[in-house]
C-alpha positions as CSV (number, residue, x, y, z in Angstrom):
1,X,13.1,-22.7,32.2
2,X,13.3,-18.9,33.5
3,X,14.6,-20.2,36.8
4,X,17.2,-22.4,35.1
5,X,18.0,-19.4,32.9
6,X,18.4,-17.2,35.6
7,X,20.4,-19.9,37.8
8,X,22.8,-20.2,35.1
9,X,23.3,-16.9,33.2
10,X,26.5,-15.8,33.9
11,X,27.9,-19.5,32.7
12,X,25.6,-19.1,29.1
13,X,25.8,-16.0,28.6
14,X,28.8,-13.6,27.5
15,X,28.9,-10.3,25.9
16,X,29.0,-10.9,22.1
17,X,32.1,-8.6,20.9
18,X,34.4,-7.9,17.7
19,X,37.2,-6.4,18.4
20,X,36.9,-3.3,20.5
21,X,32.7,-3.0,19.6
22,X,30.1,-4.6,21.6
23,X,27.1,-6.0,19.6
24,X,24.6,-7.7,22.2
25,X,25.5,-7.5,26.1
26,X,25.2,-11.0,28.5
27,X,21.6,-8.7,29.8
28,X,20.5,-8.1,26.2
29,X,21.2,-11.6,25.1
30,X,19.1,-12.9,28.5
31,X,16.1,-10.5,26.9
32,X,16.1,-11.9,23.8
33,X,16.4,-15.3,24.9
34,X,13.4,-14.9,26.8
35,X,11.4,-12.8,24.3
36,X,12.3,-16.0,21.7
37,X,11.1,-18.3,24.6
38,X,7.8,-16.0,25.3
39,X,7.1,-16.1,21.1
40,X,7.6,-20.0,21.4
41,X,4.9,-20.2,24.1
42,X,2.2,-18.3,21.9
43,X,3.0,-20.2,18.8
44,X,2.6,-23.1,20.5
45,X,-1.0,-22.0,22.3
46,X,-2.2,-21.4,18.8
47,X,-1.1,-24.6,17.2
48,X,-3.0,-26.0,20.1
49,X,-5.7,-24.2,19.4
50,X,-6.0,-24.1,15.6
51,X,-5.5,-28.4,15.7
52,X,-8.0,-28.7,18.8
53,X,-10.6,-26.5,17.2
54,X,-11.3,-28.6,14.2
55,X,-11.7,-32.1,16.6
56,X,-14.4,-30.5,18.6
57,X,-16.1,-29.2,15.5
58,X,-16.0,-32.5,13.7
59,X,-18.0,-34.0,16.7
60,X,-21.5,-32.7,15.8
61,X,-22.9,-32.9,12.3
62,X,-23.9,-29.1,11.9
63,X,-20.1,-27.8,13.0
64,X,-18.1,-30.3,10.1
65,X,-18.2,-28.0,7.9
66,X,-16.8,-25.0,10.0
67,X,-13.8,-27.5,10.7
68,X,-13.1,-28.0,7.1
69,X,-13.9,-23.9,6.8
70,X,-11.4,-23.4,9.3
71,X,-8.5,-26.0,8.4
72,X,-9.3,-24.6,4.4
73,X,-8.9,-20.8,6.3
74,X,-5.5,-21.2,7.7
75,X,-3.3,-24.0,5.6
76,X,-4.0,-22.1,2.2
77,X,-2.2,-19.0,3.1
78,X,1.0,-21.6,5.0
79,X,0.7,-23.7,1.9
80,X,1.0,-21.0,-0.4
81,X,4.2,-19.9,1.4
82,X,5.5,-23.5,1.3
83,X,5.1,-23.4,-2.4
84,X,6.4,-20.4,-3.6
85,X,9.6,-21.2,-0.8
86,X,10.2,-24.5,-3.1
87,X,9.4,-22.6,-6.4
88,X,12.3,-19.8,-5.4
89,X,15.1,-22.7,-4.6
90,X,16.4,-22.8,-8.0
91,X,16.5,-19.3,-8.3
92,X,18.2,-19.2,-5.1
93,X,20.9,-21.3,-6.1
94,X,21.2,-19.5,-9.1
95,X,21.7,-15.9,-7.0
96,X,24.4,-17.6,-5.1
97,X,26.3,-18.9,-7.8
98,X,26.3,-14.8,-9.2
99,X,27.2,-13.5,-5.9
100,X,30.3,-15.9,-5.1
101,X,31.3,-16.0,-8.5
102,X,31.4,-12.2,-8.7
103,X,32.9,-12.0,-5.5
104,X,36.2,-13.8,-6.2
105,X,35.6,-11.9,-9.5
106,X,36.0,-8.7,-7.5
107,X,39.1,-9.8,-5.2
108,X,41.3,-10.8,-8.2
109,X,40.3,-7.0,-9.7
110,X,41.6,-5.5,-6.1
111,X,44.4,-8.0,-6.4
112,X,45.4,-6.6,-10.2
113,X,44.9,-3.0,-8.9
114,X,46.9,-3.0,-5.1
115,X,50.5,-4.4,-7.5
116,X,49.4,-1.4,-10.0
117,X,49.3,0.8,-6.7
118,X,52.5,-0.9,-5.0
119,X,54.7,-0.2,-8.3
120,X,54.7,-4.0,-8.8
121,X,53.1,-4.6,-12.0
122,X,53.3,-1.4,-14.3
123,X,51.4,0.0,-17.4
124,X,52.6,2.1,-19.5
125,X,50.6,5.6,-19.5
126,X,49.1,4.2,-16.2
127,X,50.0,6.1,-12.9
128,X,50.3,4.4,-9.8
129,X,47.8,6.8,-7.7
130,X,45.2,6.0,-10.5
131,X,44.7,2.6,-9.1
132,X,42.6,2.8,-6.4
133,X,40.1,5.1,-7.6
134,X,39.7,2.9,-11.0
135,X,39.3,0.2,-8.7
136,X,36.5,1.5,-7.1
137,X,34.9,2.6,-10.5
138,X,35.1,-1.2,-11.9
139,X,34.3,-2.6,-8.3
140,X,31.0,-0.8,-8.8
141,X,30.5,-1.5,-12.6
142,X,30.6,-5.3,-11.6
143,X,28.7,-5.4,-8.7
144,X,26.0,-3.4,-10.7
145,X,26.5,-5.8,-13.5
146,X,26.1,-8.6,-10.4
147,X,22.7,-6.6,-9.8
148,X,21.3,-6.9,-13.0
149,X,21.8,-10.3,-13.1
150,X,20.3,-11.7,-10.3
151,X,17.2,-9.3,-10.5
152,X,15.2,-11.8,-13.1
153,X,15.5,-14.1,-10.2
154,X,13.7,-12.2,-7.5
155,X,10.5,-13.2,-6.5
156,X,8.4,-10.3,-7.8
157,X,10.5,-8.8,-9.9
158,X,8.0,-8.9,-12.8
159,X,5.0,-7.9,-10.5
160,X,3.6,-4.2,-11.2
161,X,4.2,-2.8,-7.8
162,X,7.9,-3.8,-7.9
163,X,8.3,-1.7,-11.5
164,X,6.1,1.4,-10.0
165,X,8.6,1.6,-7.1
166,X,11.9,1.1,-9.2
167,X,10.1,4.1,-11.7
168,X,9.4,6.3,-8.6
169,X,13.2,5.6,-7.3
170,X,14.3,6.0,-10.2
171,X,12.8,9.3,-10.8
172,X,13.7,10.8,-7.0
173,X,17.3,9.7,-7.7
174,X,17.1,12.1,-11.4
175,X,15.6,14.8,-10.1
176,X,17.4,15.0,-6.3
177,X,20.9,14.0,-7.2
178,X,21.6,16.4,-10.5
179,X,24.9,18.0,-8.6
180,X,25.7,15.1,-6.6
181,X,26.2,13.3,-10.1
182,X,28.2,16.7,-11.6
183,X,30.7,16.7,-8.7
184,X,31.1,12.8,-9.1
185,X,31.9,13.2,-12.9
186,X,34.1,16.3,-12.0
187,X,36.0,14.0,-9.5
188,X,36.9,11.4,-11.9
189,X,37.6,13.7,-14.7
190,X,40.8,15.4,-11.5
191,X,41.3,12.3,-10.5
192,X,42.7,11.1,-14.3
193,X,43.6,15.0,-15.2
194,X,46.0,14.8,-12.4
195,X,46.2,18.7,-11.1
196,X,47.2,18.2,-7.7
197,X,47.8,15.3,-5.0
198,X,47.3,15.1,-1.3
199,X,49.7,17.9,0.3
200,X,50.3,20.2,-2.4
201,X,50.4,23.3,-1.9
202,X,47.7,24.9,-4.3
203,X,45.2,28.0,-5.3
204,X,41.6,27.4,-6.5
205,X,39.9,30.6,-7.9
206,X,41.0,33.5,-4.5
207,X,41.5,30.3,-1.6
208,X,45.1,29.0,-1.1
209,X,46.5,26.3,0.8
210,X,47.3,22.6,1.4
211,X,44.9,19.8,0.0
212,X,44.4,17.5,2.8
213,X,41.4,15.3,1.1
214,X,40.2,14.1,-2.2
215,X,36.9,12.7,-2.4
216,X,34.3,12.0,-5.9
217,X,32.3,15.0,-4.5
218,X,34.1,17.5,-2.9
219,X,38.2,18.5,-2.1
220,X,39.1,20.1,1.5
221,X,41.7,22.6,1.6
222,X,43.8,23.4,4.4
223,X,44.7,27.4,4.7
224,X,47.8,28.7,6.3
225,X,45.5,30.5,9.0
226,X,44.4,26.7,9.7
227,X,40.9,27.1,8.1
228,X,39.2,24.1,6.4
229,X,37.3,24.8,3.0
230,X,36.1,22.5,1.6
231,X,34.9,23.2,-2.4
232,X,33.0,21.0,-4.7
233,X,34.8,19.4,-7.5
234,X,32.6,21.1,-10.0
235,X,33.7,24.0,-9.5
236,X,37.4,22.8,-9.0
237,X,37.1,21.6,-12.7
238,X,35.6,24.9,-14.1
239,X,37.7,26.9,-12.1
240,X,42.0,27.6,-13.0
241,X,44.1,25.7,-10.4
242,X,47.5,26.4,-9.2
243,X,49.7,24.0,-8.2
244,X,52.9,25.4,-6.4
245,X,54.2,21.8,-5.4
246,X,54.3,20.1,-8.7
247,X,57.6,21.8,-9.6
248,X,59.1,22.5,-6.4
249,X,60.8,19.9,-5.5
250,X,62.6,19.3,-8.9
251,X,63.3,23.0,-11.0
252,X,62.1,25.3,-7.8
253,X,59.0,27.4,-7.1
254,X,59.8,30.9,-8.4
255,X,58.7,33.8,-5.6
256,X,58.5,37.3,-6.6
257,X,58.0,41.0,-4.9
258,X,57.6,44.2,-6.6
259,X,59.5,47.2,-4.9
260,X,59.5,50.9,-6.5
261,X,62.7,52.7,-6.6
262,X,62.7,56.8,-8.2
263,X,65.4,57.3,-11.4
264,X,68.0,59.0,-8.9
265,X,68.7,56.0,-7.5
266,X,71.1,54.1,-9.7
267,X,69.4,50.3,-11.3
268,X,72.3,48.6,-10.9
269,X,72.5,49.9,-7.3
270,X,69.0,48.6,-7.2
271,X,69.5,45.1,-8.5
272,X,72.6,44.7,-6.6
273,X,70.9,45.6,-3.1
274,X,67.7,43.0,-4.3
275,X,69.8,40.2,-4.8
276,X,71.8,40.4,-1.6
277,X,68.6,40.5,0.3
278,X,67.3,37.6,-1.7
279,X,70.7,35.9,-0.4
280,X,70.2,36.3,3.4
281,X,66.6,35.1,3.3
282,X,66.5,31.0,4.7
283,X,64.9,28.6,2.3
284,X,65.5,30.6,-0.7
285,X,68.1,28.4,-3.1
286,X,71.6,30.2,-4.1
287,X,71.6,28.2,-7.3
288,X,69.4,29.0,-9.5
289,X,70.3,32.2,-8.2
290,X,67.9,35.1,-8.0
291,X,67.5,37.8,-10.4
292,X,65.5,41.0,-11.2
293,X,63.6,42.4,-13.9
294,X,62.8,46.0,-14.6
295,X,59.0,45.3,-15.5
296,X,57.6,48.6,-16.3
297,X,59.4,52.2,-16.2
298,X,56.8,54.5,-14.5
299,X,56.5,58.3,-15.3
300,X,58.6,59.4,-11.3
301,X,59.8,55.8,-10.5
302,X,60.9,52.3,-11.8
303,X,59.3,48.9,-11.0
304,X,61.9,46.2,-10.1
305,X,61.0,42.2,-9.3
306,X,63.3,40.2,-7.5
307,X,62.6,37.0,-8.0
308,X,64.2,33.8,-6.4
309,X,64.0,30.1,-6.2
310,X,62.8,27.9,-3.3
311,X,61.8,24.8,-2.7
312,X,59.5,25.0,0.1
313,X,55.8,26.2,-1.4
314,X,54.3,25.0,1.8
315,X,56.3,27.8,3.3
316,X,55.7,30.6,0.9
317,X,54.1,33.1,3.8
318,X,56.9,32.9,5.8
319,X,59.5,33.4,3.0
320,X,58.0,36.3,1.8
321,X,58.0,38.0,5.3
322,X,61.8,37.4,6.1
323,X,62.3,37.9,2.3
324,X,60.7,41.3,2.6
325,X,62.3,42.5,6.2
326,X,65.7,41.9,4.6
327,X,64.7,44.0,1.7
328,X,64.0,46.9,4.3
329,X,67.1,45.9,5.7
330,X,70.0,46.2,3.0
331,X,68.0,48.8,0.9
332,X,68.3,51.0,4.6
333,X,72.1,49.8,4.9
334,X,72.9,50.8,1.8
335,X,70.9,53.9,1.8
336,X,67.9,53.7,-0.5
337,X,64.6,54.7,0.2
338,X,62.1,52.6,-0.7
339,X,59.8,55.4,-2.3
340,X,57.2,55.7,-5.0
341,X,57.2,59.4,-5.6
342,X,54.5,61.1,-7.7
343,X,56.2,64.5,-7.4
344,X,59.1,65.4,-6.6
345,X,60.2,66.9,-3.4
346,X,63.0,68.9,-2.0
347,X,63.5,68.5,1.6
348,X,64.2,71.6,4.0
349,X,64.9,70.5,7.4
350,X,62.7,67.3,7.1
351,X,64.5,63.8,7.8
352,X,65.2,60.7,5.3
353,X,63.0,58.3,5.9
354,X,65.5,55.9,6.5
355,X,65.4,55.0,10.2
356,X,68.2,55.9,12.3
357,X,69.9,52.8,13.3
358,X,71.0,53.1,9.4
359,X,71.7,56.9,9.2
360,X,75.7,57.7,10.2
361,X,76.1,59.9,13.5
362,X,76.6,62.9,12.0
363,X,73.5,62.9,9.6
364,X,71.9,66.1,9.9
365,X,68.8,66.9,7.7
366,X,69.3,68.8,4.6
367,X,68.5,72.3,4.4
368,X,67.9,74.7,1.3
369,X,70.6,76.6,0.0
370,X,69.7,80.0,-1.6
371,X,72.5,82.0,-3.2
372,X,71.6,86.2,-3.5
373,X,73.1,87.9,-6.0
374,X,72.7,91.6,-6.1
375,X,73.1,93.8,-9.3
């Protein structure tokens, strides 16, 4: 048999493959073959033996009884096995009729729950991205359901050791898995609240940045520096989040910068000089168009906020930087400092800090005047 195996291997056997994954190799497959054919071989030497045993026994009168001994020994156990095989065949059939009927049970659910998904069968008060992660919820519920159905018919299942090991599982899974269960409750409880959705561009407690996966345990975070953070949905539901996407795309993300002016420059000068910067900046929407509040009047300078629209909150860092370059800009072209004086000063041959690409070409720096009078 080993030479015809050998003789004719590459004809019987083929690599057994799905799809692009290997699962036994033509060499493997030869090995089992030939450990199968080496376990036949033994099984066989002891049936041998076990049935020629008891003949040669039952041939002198002193050695019947170690043949009945022996034969007693050995079908007992094999009968017992027999039995209790025949015994469990009901309860078999029983098992499969669960499992099949559950499992068509199961696909008509993920049928009900892919149109909910699709936008082909709505509810009202039901959101389409709530669908697949109730599905899995009442996926598990029934096959759980499925579980405690068909344990009555396991063989055992009444037996002392098999209730000592479900206790002791049962208690490892209590005592180790305290979190894991908070951060799975926490995920349902954002998955139905409905704070955020992949992509959105959102702040949990001091991290910012895109969300670029929600699991039952945890949510990953995507900064703008490229750094992956992932935090547990626990604390995401204890925690204040910020959602910057969920209203930009219809009424615009309002972005907003504080500059601090001194009283001798004029407010409306001020406001005027804001919004124009606000103007120039890319991304930053013309209508609504931007304003600026006075938020607090300081004891040597005034607090102004521009504040604009924009649609892009994905974008915020680099809107901000162009947004703040062109306040330098037209606040220099129109010639305001951008100061926050806590005294004031009178300048005697210092320059403006204005830079000098702004400054006309016959700027000189101020000097102090000081009138004598003699009496």
């Amino acid at each position: 048999f080993l030479k015809f195996v050998d003789s004719f291997r590459e004809r019987l056997f083929l690599d057994l493959s799905y799809k692009d994954y290997t699962i036994l190799t033509a060499a493997q497959e030869i090995s089992v073959t030939l450990f199968l054919v080496r376990l036949l071989r033994w099984v066989i030497y002891v049936l041998v033996l076990y049935i020629s045993l008891p003949i040669v026994f039952s041939i002198f009168p002193f050695s019947r009884t170690w043949a009945n001994a022996l034969f007693h020994l050995i079908w007992s156990p094999f009968r017992g096995v027999l039995t209790a095989v025949w015994d469990f065949l009901p309860n078999l059939f029983s098992i499969v009729v669960i499992y099949f009927v559950m499992k068509y049970v199961v696909r008509f659910v993920k049928y009900l729950f892919h149109e909910i998904e699709n936008g082909k069968l709505k509810i009202n008060g039901f959101h389409p991205d709530w669908a697949l992660p109730t599905y899995s919820i009442v996926r598990f519920l029934l096959y759980a359901f499925m579980f405690v159905m068909i344990f009555p018919y396991l063989p055992g299942s009444n037996s002392n050791i098999f209730k000592g090991v479900s206790v002791f599982i049962g208690v490892l899974f209590s005592l180790g898995s305290s979190s894991a269960i908070a951060n799975m409750v926490a995920g349902l409880v954002i998955t139905y609240m409905r704070p955020f959705k992949i992509g959105d561009r959102i702040k949990i407690a001091d991290v910012t940045g895109d969300v670029i996966e929600k699991t039952l345990l945890v949510t990953r975070i995507r900064t703008i520096k490229n750094e992956v953070i992932t935090i547990p949905n626990s604390s995401v539901l204890t925690g204040n989040t910020t959602n910057y996407s969920s209203e930009a795309s219809e009424q615009g993300l309002i972005i907003h910068t504080t500059v601090t002016i001194g009283y001798d420059v004029p407010w409306k000068d001020v406001h005027q000089a804001l919004i124009e910067a606000a103007q120039k900046t890319a991304m930053v929407l013309k209508e609504p168009a931007p304003f600026v509040l006075q938020v607090s009047l300081e004891d040597f300078y005034v607090v102004y906020q521009l504040n604009a629209y924009t649609r892009e909150a994905g974008k915020q860092a680099l809107i901000y930087s162009e947004l703040h370059q062109n306040i330098q800009d037209v606040f220099f072209g129109h010639g305001i400092e951008i100061l926050s004086p806590h005294y004031r000063a009178a300048r005697d041959g210092n320059m403006t800090s204005i830079p000098a690409a702004y400054l006309p070409k016959d700027y000189k720096a101020p000097r102090f005047n000081i009138d004598i009078e003699k009496t």
